[in-house]
N, C-alpha and C positions, 0 to 999 in steps of 0.2 A: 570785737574781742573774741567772740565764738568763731566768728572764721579764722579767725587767726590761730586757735586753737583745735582746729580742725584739720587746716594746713599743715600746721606743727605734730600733729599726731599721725596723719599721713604720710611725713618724711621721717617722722621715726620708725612707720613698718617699715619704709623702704629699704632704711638703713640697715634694719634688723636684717631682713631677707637678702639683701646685699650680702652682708657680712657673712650671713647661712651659707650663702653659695659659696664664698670666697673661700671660708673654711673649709666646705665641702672638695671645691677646686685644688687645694693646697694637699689635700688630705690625701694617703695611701693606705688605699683603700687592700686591708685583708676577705680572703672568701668568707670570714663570721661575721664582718662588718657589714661584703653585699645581703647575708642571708639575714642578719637582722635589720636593715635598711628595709631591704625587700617588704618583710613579713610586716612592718608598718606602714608601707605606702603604695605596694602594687595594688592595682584597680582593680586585678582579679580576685585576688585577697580579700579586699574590702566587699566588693561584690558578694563572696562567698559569707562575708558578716552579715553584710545587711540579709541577705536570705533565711541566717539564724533570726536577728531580729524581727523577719515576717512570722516565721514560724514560732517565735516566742508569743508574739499576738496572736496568733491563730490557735495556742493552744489554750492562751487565756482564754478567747472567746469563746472555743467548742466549751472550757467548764463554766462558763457565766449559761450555758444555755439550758442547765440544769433550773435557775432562778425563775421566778414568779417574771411576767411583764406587766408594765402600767401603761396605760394609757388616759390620756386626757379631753373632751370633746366639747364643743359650746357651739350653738348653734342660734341664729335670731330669723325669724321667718312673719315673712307678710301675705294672706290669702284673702282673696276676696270670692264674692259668689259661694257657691255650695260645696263646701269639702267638711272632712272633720278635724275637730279639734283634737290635735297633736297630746295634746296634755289630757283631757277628759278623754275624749274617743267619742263625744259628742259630736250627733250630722248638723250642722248649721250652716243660715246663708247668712253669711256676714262678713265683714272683715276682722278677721284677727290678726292679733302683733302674738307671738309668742317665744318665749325663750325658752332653751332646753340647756340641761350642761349635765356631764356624769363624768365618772371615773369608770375606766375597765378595764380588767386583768385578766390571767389566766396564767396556770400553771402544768405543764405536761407531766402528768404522774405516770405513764408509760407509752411506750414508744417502740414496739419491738425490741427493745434494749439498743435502739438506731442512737440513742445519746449516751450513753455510756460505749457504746463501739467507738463514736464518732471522739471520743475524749481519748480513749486510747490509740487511735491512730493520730491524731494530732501532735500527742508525744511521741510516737514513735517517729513521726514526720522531722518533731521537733529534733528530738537525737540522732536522726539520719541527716539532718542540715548542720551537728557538729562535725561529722564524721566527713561529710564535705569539704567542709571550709578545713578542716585538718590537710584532705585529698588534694585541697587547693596550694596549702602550704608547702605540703609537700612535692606538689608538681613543681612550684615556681624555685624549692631549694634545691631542685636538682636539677633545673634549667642551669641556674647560678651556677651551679657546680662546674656545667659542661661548657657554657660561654668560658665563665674562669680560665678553665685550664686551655679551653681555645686562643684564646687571646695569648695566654704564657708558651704554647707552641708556637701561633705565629709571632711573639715577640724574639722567640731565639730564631727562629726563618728568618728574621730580617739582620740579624746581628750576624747569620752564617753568611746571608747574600750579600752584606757589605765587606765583611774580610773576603766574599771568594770575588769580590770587585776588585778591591784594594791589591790584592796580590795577581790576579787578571793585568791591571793596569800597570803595574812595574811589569810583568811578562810582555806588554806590548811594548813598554820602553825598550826594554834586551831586545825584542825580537827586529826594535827600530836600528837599534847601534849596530846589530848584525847582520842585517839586511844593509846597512851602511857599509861594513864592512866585506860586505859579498860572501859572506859566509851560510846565506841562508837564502833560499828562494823568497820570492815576495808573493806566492801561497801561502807560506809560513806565519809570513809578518799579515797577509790578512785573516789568519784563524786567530790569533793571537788577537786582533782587531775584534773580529764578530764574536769571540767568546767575553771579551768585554762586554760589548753591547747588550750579549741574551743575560750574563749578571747583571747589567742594571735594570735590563728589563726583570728580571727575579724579584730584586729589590723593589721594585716599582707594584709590584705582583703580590709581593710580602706585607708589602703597605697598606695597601688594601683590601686585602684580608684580615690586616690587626682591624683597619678601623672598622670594617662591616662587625666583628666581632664586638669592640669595643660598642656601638649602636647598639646592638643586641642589648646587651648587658645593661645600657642605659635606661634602655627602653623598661628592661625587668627590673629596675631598682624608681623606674618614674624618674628619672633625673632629665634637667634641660641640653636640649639637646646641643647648646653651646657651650654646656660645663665640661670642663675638661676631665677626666677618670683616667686617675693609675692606679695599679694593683701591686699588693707585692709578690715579691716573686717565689718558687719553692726554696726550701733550704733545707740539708737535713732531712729530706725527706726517706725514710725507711719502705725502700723497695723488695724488701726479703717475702716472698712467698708466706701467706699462711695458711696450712691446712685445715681447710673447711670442710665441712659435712655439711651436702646439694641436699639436702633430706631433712636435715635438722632446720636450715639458714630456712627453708621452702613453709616446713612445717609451723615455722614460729612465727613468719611474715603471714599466714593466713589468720592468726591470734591477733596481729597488732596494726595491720594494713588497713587505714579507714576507709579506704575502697571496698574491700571484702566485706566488712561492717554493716557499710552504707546498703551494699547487696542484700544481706541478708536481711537486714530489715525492709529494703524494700517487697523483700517476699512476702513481710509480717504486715505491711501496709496492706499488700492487695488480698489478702487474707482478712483482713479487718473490712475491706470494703465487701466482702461478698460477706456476711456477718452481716454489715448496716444495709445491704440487699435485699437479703433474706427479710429483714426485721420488717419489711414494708409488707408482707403477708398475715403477719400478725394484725390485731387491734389495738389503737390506741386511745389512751382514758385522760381526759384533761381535765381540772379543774379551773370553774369560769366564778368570776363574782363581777359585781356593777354597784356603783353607787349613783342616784341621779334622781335630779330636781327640775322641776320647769315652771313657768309662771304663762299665761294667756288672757289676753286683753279680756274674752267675754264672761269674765266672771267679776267679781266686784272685790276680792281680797285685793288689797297690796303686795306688792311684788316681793317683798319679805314674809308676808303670811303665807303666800304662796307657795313659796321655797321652802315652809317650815312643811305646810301638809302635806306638799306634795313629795316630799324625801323620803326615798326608797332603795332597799337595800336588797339583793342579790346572792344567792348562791349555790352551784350545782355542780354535776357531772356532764361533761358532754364525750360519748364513744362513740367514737369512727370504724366501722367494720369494714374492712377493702372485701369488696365481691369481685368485682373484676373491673379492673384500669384498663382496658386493652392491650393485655399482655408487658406490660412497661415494666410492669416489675420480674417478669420472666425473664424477658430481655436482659435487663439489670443485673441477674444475678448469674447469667450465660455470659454475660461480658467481662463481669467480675473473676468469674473459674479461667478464661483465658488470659487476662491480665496475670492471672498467679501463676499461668504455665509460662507466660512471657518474662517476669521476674524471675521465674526460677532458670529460664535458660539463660537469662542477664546474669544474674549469679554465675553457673556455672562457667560462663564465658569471662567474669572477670579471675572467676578462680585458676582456667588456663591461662589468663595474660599473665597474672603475676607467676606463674612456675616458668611462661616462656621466655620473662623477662629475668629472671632470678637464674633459668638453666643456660640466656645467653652470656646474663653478667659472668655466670659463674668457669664455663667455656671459654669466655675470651680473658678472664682473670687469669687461666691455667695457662692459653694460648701468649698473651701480652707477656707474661713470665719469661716463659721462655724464647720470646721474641725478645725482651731486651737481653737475656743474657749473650745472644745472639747476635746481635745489631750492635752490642757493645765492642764487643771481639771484634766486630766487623769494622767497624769506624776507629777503632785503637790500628787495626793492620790497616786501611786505606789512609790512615793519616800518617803512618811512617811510611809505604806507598809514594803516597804526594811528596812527604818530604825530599825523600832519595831522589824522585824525579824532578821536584825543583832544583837539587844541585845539580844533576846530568846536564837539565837544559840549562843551565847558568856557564857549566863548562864545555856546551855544545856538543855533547852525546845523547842528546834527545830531542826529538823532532818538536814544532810545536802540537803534531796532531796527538802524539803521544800524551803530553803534557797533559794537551786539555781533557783527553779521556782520565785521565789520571784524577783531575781534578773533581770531575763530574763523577768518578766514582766515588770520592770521598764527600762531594757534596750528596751524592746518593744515600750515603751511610750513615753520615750525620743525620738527615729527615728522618732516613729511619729507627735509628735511634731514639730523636725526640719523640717521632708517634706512638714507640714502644712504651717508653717512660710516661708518658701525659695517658695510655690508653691504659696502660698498670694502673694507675695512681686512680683513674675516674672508677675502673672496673671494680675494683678494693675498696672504692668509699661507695660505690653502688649496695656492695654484698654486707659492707656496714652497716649503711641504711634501712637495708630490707629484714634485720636481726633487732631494729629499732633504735640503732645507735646516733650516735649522732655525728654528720660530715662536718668533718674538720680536717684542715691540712698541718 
């Protein structure tokens, strides 16, 4: 009965995660669904938690290290011959049995202030590992972003290279009937041939660039790599220009970016360590106490009269004055001043990235604008272009070499169209991003 109900609950996960997938498989998938997918299941992600979680232990521990510690000891010992007794301190030659047991403790009443430093960098650790695992999030929504819109370019590349097939293919029909009819060289009828060909080699071309794209995407969302992923596609999308200020968008990203954050704190880290460096120069003061009893064969109490007389109690001061370590702690506090020049040039280097990355978004935001309004005019004229010169060569006033330049310019225009529109759209939700907003299509 227990196997059988262990079998029975095995194929109901199964089924459960079947059905996950299938749903998953079925499903059209929008860019909020990959970016909140993502932010629960990539490994980077979670990696970046589990590191908050170390650093949540580790800042409990540095304040537990404030507390008293206990200790516990018990000991049973066999001497024969001439030693002393452990318990009296009496010289005798005999054999004794004896037992010891104590408690002991101690407490650091100062420390350089090395424990109280050590507590504030542990928080500040701790808050520098939110500021991470944010830096994480945010790295892998903007991956999403850029797969997304990869995939929506090459998915219209492959819908341009099947119409410039489709209509290729009727061209080589014409170009077959009039090559039949001797109205055209058979040069003609084989450009007409190889510009089929190089479309479906395009298509072929196009396809494989969705799927490498699509991979990506999977890979960032953790999905199996036999599930099938659609996305949807833009609609509506509002590509009008909006006047931004590089200064302000720049200024406010150094406020809310958990990269900059994380820097700056790590400056406050290495700053805290040259602090618990120093503090090893000072003297420190502990408080010690013991409790402890013993019992020994050569006296004649019982082992419980024993343990009553002999129970003793403990308590003092013990101070440690550093003269000299062999320089360790010099060392220590030399390494620490360099660590903080090296934070601080970390810092400042992450503060150039983001202005470099904020003054390219913002550059190819103004650029992308005006390349689509460009590339759009361009592919509205090469697409009445083609058209004209599809009726020429229908009614045999146009060569086919003509045609096919005809074609290949409008397929030129179209790509670049698409990479205007999809490089607008990623650049706009960049400078979004970087203002703290949130990417959405």
């Amino acid at each position: 009965m227990k196997r059988f109900l262990f079998l029975l609950s095995i194929l109901i996960s199964q089924l459960t995660l079947a059905q996950e997938i299938n749903s998953n498989s079925q499903k059209v998938w929008s860019l909020s669904d990959c970016i909140l997918y993502a932010v629960e299941n990539n490994i980077i992600i979670k990696d970046a938690a589990l590191n908050v979680d170390q650093a949540t232990v580790n800042y409990s521990r540095s304040k537990s290290s404030r507390l008293p510690n206990l200790f516990g000891s018990a000991s049973q010992t066999f001497s024969n011959g001439n030693s002393i007794d452990p318990i009296t301190s009496a010289y005798v030659t005999d054999q004794i049995y004896s037992t010891n047991a104590s408690l002991n403790s101690s407490m650091t009443l100062f420390q350089g202030n090395q424990i109280n430093n050590q507590i504030e960098q542990s928080k500040l650790l701790h808050n520098q590992s939110l500021f991470l695992e944010e830096a994480a999030r945010n790295d892998i929504t903007v991956s999403i972003l850029e797969n997304y819109l990869q995939i929506l370019f090459a998915k219209e590349g492959i819908a341009i290279a099947e119409n410039n097939l489709t209509a290729s293919e009727k061209e080589v029909e014409r170009a077959e009937a009039r090559l039949d009819a001797g109205s055209i060289a058979l040069s003609d009828y084989t450009e007409a041939q190889s510009q089929a060909a190089t479309n479906k080699y395009a298509i072929i071309t196009a396809k494989n660039t969705y799927q490498q794209n699509i991979i990506s995407l999977k890979q960032l969302l953790e999905l199996d790599p036999n599930q099938d992923l659609e996305i949807e596609a833009l609609d509506n999308v509002d590509f009008v220009n909006i006047e931004l200020d590089k200064m302000a968008i720049y200024n406010k990203a150094l406020g809310i970016l958990p990269e900059v954050n994380a820097s700056i704190l790590d400056v406050e880290v290495s700053e805290k360590d040259l602090e618990i460096a120093k503090g090893a120069y000072l003297p420190s003061l502990s408080l010690v106490s013991s409790l402890g009893s013993g019992y020994t064969s050569i006296r004649d109490n019982t082992f419980s009269d024993q343990f009553n007389v002999n129970f003793n109690q403990r308590v003092g001061l013990s101070l440690s004055i550093p003269i000299f370590n062999r320089n360790q702690t010099k060392a220590a506090v030399q390494t620490a001043q360099i660590n903080i020049e090296k934070a601080q040039i970390s810092q400042q280097s992450t503060v150039k990235e983001v202005y470099r990355k904020i003054e390219t978004a913002y550059q190819n935001s103004i650029s992308t604008q005006e390349q689509l309004v460009a590339s759009e005019a361009s592919k509205l004229a090469a697409e009445q272009t083609y058209k004209l010169a599809q009726k020429k060569y229908e009614l045999g006033g146009l060569s086919t070499t003509d045609l096919v330049i005809s074609q290949n310019t409008y397929t030129n225009a179209q790509q670049n169209y698409l990479q205007a529109k999809y490089l607008s759209v990623l650049y706009h939700q960049l400078l979004e991003f970087y203002q703290g907003n949130e990417i959405k299509l």
